[in-house]
TIKOL-996176 format. One record per residue (C-alpha): residue number from 1; residue in one letter; chain; x, y, z negated. Coordinates in pm, 1 decimal, padded with zeros to 6 digits. Layout:
<gufis>
(gufi NUM A A (X Y Z)) ...
</gufis>
This chain:
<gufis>
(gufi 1 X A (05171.9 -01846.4 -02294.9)) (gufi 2 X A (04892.4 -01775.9 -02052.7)) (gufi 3 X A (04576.1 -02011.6 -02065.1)) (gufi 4 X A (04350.5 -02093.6 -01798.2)) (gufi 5 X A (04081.4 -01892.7 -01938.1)) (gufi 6 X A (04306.0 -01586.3 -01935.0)) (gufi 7 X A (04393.0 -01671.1 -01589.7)) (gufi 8 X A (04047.5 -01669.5 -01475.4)) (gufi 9 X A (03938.8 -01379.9 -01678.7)) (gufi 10 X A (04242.7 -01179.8 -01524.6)) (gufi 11 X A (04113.1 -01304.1 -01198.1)) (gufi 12 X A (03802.4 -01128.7 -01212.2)) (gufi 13 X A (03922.9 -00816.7 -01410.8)) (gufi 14 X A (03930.3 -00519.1 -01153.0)) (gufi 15 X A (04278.9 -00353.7 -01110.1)) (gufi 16 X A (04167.6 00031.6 -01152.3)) (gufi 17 X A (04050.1 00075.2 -01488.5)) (gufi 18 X A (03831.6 00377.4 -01440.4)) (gufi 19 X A (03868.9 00529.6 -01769.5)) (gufi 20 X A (04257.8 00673.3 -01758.1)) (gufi 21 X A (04303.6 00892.0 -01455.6)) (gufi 22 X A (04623.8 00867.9 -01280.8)) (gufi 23 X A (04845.6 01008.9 -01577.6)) (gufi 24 X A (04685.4 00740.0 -01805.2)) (gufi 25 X A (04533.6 00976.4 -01957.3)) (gufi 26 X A (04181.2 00839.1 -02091.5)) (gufi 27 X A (03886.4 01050.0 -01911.7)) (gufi 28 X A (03494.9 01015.4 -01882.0)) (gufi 29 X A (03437.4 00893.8 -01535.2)) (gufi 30 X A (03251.7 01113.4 -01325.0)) (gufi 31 X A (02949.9 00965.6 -01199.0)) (gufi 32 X A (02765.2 01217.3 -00975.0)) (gufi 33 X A (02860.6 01091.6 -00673.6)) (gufi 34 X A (02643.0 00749.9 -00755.1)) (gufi 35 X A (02345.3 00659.7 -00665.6)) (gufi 36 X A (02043.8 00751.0 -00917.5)) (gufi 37 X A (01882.8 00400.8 -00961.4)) (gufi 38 X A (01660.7 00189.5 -01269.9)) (gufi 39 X A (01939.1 00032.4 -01443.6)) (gufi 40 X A (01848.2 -00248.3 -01689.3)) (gufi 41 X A (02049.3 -00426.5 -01973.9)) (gufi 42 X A (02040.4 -00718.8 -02183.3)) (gufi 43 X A (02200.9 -00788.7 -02460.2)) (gufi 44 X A (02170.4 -01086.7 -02733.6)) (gufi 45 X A (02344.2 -01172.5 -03016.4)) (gufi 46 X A (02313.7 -01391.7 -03365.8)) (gufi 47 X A (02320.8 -01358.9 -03746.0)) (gufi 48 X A (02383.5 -01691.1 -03923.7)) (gufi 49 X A (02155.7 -01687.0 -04258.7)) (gufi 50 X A (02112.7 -01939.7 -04513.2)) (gufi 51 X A (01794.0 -02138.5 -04521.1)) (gufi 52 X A (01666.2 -02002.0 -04873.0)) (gufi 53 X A (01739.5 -01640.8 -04666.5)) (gufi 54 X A (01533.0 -01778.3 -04402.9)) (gufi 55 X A (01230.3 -01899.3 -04642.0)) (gufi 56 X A (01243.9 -01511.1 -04790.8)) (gufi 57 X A (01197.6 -01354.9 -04414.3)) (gufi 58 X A (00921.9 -01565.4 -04307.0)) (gufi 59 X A (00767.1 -01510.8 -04674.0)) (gufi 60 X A (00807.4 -01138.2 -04629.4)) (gufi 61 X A (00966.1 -01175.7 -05013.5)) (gufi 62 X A (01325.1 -00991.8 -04917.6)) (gufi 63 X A (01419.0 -00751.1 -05207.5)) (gufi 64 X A (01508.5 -00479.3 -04966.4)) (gufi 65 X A (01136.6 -00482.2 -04792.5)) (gufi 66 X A (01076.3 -00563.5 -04480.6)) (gufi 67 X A (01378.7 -00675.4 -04298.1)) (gufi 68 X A (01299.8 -00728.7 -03954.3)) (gufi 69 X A (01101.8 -00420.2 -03887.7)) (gufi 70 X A (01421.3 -00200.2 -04015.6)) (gufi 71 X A (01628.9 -00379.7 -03819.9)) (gufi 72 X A (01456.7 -00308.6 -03497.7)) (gufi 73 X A (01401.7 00046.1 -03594.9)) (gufi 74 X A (01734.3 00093.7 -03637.5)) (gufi 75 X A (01835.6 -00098.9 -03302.2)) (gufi 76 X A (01648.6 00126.5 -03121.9)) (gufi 77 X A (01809.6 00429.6 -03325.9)) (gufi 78 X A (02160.5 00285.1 -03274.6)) (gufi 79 X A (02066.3 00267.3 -02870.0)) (gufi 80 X A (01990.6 00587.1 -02885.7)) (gufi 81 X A (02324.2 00766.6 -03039.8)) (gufi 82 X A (02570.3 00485.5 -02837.3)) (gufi 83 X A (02736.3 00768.4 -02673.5)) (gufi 84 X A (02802.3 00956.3 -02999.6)) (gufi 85 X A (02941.0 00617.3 -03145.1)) (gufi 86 X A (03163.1 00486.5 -02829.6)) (gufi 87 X A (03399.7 00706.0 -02664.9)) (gufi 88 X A (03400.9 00804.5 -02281.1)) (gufi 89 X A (02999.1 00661.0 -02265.0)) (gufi 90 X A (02804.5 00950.5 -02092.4)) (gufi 91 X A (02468.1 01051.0 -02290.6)) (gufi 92 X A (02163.9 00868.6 -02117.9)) (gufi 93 X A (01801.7 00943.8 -02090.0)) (gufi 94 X A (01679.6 00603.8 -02179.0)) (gufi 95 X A (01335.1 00513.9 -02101.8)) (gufi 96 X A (01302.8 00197.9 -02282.6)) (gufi 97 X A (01475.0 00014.0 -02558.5)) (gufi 98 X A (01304.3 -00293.6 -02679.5)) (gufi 99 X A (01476.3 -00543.6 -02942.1)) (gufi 100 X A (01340.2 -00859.5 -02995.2)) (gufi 101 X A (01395.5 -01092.4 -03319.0)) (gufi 102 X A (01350.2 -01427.1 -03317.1)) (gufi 103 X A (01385.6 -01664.9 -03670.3)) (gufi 104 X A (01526.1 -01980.6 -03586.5)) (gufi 105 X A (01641.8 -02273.8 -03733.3)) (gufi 106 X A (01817.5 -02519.4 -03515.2)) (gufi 107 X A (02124.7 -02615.6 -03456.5)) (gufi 108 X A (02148.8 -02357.0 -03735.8)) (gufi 109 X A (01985.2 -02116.9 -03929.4)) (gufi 110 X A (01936.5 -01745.7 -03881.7)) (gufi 111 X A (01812.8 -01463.9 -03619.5)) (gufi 112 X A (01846.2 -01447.3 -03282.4)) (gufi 113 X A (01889.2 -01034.5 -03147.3)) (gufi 114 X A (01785.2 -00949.9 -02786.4)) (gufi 115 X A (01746.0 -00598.4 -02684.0)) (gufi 116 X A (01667.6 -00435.9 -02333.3)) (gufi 117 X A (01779.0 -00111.0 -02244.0)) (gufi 118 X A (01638.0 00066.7 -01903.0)) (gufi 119 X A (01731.0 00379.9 -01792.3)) (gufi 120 X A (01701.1 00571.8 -01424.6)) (gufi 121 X A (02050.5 00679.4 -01389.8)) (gufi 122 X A (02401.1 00705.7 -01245.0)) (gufi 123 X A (02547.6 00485.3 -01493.8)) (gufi 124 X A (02432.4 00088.6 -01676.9)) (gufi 125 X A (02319.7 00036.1 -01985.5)) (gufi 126 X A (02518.4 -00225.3 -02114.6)) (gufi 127 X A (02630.7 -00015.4 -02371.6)) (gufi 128 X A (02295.8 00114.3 -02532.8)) (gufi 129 X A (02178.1 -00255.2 -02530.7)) (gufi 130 X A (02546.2 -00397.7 -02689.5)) (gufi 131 X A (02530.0 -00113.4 -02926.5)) (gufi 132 X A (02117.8 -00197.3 -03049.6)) (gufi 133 X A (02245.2 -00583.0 -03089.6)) (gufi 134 X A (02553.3 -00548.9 -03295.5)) (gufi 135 X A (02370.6 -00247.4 -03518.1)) (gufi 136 X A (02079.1 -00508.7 -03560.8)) (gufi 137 X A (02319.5 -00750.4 -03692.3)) (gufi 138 X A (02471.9 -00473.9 -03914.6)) (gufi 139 X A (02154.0 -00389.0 -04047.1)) (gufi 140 X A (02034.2 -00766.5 -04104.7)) (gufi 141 X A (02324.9 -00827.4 -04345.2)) (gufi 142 X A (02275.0 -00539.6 -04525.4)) (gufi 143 X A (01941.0 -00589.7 -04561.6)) (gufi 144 X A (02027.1 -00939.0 -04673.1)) (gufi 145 X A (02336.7 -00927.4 -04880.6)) (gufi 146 X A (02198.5 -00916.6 -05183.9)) (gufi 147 X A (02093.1 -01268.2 -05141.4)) (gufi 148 X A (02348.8 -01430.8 -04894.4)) (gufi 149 X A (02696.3 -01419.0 -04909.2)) (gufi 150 X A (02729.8 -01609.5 -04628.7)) (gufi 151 X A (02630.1 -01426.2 -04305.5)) (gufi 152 X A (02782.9 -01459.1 -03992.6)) (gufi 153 X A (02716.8 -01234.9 -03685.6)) (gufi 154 X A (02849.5 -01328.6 -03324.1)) (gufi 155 X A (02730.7 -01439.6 -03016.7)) (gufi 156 X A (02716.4 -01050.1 -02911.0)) (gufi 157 X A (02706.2 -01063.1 -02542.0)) (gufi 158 X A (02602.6 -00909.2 -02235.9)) (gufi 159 X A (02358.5 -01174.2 -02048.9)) (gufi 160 X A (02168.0 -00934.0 -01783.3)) (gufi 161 X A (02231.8 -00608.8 -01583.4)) (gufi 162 X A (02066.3 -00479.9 -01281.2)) (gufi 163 X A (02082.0 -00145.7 -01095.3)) (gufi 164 X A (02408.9 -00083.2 -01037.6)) (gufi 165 X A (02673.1 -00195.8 -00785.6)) (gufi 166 X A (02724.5 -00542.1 -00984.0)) (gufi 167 X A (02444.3 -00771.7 -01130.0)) (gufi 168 X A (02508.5 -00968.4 -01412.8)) (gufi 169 X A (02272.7 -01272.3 -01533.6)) (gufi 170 X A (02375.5 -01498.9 -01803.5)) (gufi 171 X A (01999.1 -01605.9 -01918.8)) (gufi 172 X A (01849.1 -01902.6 -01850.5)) (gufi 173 X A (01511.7 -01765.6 -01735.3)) 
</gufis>
């Protein structure tokens, strides 16, 4: 049974997926007939904490050291090495990679992950900055485990891209 969300997600889902080549074999797509152009990603996700978790970041008082700062250090890493991590993503010369952490409280408790990724290239982003997100939420639980047992990481989404042949902007600004 189909739902109207798969309907409408099936709706917009391109026929030619460009990773199998005509066997169905999967293939790196060859992108040297595009256009060289400043691609830009954006990326945000979430790790649910509990609020004595949150009390030890903003006291700088985590038994591991300083959380946040090795979270965006390895973020940036992780952007860096997405094509030796995800299969079929070409190796990009990227120019910036900037990952943002906000503590928040409301409607629940936890971090808040944004990074941007910006590259001039043939090929997006989207990776690089999905890949610096989801490692930052890695990295935040392991940084916090010893004290929360109760972490939750989601909300890993693509909200911006711009360069390519399709823009995409989810973000309210």
């Amino acid at each position: 049974m189909t739902s109207s969300h798969d309907n409408a997600l099936a709706t917009n889902v391109s026929t030619t997926l460009t990773h199998l080549d005509a066997q169905g074999a999967a293939h790196m797509v060859d992108v040297s007939d595009k256009a060289t152009t400043q691609r830009t990603a954006v990326a945000t996700g979430f790790i649910q904490l509990q609020p004595a978790t949150m009390a030890l970041l903003r006291d700088h008082a985590m038994p591991k050291g300083d959380v946040l700062a090795t979270a965006r250090i390895a973020a940036i890493m992780a952007a860096k090495q997405t094509s030796n991590l995800i299969p079929l993503c070409h190796p990009l010369p990227l120019t910036k990679v900037a990952v943002d952490l906000q503590l928040v409280d409301t409607p629940v408790s936890g971090v808040q992950i944004q990074a941007t990724c910006r590259t001039t290239g043939q090929t997006g982003v989207e990776m690089e900055a999905l890949t610096a997100v989801s490692v930052a939420g890695l990295t935040l639980y392991d940084m916090c485990k010893a004290v929360d047992h109760d972490m939750v990481i989601g909300a890993i989404q693509l909200i911006k891209k711009s360069g390519g042949k399709r823009d995409v902007n989810k973000s309210s600004d």
